[in-house]
C-alpha positions in Angstrom: -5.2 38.8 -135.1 -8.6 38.0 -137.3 -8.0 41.1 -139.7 -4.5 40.3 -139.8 -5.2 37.0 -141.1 -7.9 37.9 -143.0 -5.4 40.6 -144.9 -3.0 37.9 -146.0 -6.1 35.7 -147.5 -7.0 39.0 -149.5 -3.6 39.2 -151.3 -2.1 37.4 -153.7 -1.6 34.3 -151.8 -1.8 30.9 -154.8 1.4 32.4 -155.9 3.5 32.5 -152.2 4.8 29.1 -150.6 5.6 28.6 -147.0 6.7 25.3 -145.4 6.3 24.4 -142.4 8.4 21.0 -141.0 6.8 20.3 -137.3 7.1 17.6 -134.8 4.4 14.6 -134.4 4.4 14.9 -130.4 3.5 18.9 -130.0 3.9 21.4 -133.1 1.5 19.1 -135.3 -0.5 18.6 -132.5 -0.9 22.5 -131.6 -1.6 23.2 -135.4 -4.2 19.9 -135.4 -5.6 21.6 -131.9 -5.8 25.2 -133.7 -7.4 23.5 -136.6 -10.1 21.6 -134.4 -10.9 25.5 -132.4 -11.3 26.8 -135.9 -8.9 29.6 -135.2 -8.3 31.3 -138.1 -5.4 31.1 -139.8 -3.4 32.4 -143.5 -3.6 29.1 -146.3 -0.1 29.7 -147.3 1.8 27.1 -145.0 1.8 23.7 -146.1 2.7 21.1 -143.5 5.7 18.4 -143.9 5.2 16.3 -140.1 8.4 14.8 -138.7 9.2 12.9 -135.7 11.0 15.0 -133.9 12.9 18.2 -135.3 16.1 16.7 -133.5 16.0 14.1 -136.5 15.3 16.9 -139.0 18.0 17.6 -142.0 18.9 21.3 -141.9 19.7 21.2 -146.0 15.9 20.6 -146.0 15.5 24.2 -144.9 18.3 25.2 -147.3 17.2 23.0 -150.1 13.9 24.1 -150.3 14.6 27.9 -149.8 17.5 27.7 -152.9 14.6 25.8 -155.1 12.4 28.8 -154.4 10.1 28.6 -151.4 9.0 31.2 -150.2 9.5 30.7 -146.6 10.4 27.7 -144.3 8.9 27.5 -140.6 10.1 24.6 -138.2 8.2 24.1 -135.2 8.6 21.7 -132.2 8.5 20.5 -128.3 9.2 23.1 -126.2 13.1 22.5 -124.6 13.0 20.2 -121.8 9.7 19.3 -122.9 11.3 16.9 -126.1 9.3 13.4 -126.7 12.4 12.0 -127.3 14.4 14.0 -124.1 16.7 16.5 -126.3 15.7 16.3 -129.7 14.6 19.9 -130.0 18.6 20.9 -128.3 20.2 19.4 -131.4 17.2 21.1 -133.6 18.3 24.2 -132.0 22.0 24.0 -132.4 22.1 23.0 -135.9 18.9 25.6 -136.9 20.6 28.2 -135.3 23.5 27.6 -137.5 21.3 27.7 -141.4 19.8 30.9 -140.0 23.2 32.2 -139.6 24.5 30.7 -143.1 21.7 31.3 -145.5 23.0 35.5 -146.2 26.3 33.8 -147.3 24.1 32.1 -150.0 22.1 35.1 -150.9 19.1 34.4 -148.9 17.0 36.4 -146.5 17.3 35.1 -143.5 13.9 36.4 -142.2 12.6 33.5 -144.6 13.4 31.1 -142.4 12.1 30.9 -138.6 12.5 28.0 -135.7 9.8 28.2 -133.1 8.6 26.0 -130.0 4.7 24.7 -129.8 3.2 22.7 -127.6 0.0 20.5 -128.4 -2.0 22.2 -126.1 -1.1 25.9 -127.6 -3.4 25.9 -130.6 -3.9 29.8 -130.4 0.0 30.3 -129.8 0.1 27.7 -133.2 -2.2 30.5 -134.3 0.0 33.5 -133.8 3.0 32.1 -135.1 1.9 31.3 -138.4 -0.3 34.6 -138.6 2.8 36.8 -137.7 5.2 34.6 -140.5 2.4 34.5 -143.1 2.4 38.4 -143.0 6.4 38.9 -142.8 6.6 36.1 -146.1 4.1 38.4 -147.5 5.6 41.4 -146.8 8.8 40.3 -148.5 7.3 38.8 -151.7 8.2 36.0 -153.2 11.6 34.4 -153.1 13.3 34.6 -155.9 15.6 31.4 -154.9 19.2 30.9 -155.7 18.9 31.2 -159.6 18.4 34.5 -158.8 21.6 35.1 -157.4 23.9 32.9 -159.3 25.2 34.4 -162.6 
């Protein structure tokens, strides 16, 4: 995982954009946790927190992807595991669904990824970012939907 991260650092990362919507209760807690170990991870994710990804907006995932982000991660509670009981069921459901709609709209759909983190899983926080830092690099950047629209 250390070279792999270390790789992403070396390229051209100031110009790629990855955001990264997570829940107070256990994503933002496993990225704070990862943070505290000192794993190491790629700079390109900057992180919006939210209260629970139940409550989140999916046209934030679309939104920003069409304005040119390179690559959108949401992260939170494992399921049955929600702060808020089944927050992360509705998140799932409705994430599920801009994952499925974003090729209608022109849009790689590997630039978007849902993923379950608990607060305690700093080097599973670790991972995940490593693994969609490389696949948003791998693509390049997004050209967004001004790209597509003629």
């Amino acid at each position: 995982m250390r070279d792999e991260a270390v790789s992403i650092t070396n390229q051209n990362e100031s110009s790629l954009r990855i955001v990264g919507f997570l829940c107070n209760w256990c994503s933002y807690g496993g990225a704070d946790t990862a943070g505290v170990c000192r794993f190491r991870q790629p700079p390109l994710l900057r992180i919006i927190r939210i209260p629970c990804t139940g409550r989140m907006d999916p046209m934030f995932v679309v939104k920003a992807l069409v304005q040119g982000v390179d690559g959108v991660l949401v992260s939170g509670c494992h399921p049955k595991d929600c702060h808020y009981a089944v927050g992360n069921f509705y998140a799932r459901r409705r994430l599920e669904l801009v994952g499925r709609f974003l090729p209608f709209i022109g849009i790689d759909p590997r630039r978007f990824r849902y993923t379950w983190v608990s607060a305690s899983e700093g080097q599973r926080w670790q991972q995940v970012v490593t693994e969609f830092s490389a696949l948003i690099a791998a693509l390049g950047p997004n050209p967004g939907f001004s790209a597509h629209v003629r």
